[in-house]
Residue frames as qw, qx, qy, qz and C-alpha x, y, z in Angstrom:
[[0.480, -0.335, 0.729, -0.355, 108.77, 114.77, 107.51],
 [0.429, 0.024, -0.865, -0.260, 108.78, 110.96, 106.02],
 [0.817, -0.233, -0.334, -0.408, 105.70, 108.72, 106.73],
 [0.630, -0.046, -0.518, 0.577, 108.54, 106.39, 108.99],
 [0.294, 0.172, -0.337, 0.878, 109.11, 109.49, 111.09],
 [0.450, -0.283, -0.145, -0.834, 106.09, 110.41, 111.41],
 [0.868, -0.308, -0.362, -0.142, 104.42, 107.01, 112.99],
 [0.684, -0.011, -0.478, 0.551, 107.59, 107.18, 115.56],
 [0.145, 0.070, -0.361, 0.918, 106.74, 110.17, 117.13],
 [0.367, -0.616, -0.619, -0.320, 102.49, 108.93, 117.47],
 [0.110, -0.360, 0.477, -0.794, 101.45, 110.82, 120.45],
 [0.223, 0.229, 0.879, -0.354, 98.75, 109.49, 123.30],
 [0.573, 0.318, 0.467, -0.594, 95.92, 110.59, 121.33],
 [0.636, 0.347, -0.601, -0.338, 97.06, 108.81, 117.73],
 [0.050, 0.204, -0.910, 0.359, 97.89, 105.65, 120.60],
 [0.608, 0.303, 0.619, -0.395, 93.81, 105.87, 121.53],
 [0.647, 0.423, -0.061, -0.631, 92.76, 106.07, 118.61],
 [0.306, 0.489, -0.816, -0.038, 94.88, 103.55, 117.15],
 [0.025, 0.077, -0.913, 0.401, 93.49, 101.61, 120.21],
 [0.568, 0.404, 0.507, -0.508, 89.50, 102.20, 120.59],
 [0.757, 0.486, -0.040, -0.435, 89.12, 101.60, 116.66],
 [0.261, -0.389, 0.848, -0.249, 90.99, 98.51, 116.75],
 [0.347, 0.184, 0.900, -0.188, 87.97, 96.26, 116.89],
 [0.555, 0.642, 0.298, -0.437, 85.70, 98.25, 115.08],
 [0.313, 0.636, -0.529, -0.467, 88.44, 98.06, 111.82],
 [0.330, -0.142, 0.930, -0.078, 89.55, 94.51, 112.71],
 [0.506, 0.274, 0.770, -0.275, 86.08, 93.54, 112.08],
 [0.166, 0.763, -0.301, -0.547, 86.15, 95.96, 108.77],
 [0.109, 0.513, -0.821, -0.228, 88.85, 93.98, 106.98],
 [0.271, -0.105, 0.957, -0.003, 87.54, 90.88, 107.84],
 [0.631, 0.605, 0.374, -0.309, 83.98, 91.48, 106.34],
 [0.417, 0.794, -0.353, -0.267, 85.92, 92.90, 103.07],
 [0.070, -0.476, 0.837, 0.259, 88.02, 90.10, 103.01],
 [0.443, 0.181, 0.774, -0.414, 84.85, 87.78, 103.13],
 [0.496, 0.688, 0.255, -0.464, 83.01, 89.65, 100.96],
 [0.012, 0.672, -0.633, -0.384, 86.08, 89.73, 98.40],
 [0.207, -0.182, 0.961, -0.025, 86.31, 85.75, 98.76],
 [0.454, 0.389, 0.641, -0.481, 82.94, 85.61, 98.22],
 [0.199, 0.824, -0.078, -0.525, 83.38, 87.16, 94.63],
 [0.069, -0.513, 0.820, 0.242, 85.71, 85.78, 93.81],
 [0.186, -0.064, 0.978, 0.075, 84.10, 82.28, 94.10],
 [0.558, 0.657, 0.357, -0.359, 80.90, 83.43, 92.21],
 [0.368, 0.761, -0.363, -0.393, 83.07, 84.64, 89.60],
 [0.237, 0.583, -0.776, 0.046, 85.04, 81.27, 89.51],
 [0.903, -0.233, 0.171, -0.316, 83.45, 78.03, 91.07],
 [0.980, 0.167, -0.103, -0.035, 85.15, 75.58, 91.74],
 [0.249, 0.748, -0.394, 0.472, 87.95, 77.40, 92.78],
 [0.603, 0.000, -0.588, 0.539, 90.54, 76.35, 96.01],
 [0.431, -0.865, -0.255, -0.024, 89.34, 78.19, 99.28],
 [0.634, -0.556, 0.035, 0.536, 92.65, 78.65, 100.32],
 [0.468, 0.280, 0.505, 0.669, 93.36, 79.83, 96.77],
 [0.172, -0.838, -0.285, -0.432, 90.19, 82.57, 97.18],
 [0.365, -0.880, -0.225, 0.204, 91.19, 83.69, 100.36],
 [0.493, -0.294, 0.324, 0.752, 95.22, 84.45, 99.14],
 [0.318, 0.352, 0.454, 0.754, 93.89, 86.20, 96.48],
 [0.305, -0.877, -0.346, -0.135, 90.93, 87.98, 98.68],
 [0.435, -0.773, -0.122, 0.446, 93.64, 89.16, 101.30],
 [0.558, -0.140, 0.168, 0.800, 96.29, 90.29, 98.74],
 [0.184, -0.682, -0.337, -0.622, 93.29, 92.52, 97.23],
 [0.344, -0.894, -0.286, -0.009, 92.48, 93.53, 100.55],
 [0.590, -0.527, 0.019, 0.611, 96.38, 94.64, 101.42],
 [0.426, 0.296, 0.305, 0.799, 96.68, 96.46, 98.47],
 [0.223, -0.748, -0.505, -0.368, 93.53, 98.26, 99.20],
 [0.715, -0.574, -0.230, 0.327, 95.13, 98.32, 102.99],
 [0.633, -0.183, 0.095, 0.746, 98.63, 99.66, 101.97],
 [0.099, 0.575, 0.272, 0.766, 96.90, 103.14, 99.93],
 [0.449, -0.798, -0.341, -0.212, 94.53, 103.83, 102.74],
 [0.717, -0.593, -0.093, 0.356, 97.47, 103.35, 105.06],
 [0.540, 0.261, 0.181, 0.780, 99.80, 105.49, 102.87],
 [0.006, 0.622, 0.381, 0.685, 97.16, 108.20, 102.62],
 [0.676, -0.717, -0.156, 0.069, 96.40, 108.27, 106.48],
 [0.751, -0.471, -0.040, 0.460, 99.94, 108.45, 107.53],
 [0.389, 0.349, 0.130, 0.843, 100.84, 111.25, 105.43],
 [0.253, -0.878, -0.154, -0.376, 97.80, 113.53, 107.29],
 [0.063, 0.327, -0.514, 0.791, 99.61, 115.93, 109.92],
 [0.725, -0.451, -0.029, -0.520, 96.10, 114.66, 111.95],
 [0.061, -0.457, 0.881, -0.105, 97.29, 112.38, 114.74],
 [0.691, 0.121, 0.638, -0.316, 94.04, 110.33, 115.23],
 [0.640, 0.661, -0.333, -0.205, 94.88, 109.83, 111.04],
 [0.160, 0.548, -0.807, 0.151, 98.11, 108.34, 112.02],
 [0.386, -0.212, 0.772, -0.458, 96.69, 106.48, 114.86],
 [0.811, 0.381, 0.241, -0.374, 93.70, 105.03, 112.39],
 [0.544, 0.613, -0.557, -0.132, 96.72, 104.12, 109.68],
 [0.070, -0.438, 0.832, -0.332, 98.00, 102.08, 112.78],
 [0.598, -0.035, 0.579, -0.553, 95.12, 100.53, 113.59],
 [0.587, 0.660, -0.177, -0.434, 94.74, 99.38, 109.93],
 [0.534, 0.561, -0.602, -0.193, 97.41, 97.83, 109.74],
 [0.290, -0.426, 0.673, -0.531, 97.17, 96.22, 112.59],
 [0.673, 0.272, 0.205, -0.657, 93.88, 94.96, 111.56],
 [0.784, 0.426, -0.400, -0.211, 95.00, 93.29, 108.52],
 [0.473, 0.258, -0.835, 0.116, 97.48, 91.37, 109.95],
 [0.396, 0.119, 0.814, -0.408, 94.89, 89.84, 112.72],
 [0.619, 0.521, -0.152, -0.567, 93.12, 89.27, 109.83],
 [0.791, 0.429, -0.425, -0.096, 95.41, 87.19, 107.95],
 [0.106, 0.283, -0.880, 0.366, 97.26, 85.39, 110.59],
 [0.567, 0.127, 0.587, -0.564, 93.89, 84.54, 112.17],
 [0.774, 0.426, -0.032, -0.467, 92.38, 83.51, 108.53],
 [0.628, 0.322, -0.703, -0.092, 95.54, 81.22, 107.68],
 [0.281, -0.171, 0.804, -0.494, 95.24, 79.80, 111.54],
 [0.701, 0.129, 0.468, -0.522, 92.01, 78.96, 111.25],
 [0.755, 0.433, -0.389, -0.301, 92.44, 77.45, 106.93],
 [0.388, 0.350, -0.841, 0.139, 95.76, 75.20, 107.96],
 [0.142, -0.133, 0.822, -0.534, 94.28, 74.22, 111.32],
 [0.423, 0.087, 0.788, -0.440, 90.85, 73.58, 110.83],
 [0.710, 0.537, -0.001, -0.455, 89.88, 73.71, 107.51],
 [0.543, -0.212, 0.671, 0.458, 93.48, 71.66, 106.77],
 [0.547, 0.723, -0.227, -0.356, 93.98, 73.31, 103.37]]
């Protein structure tokens, strides 16, 4: 059964899970992206914020896209449901992190 096939047929308890850990991942990603950025701009002063964070998030999606690989292969649904949530995660992440650069930080 392919990874694709596999997330199409989530049942209700890969759906909670997917759902109650949600916030708690959300909040995950965003520390790691932070923390990432943060790194970065020790390693590199002087460096473009908007620059650190594109590089922080594309480190954090790689990081994202194994975890989520590795999850959605388990035959566990709340696995599946936690791959979902994941990815989910990242992209309120980065849609929320370039909202907030272009809009109020006007990169």
């Amino acid at each position: 059964m392919t990874a694709l096939t596999r997330l199409n047929n989530l049942d209700s308890r890969a759906w909670s899970t997917a759902t109650w850990s949600a916030p708690f991942v959300t909040q995950l990603v965003l520390a790691l992206v932070i923390v990432t950025s943060w790194l970065l701009g020790k390693w590199h002063p002087g460096t473009n914020g908007a620059i650190l964070f594109l590089i922080s998030a594309a480190v954090v999606f790689v990081l994202g896209a194994v975890l989520c690989a590795a999850l959605t292969r388990s035959a566990s649904a709340r696995a599946r449901g936690l791959a979902l949530s994941l990815a989910g995660s990242f992209a309120v992440v980065l849609v929320g992190g370039l909202v907030y650069g272009l809009w109020i930080l006007a990169w």
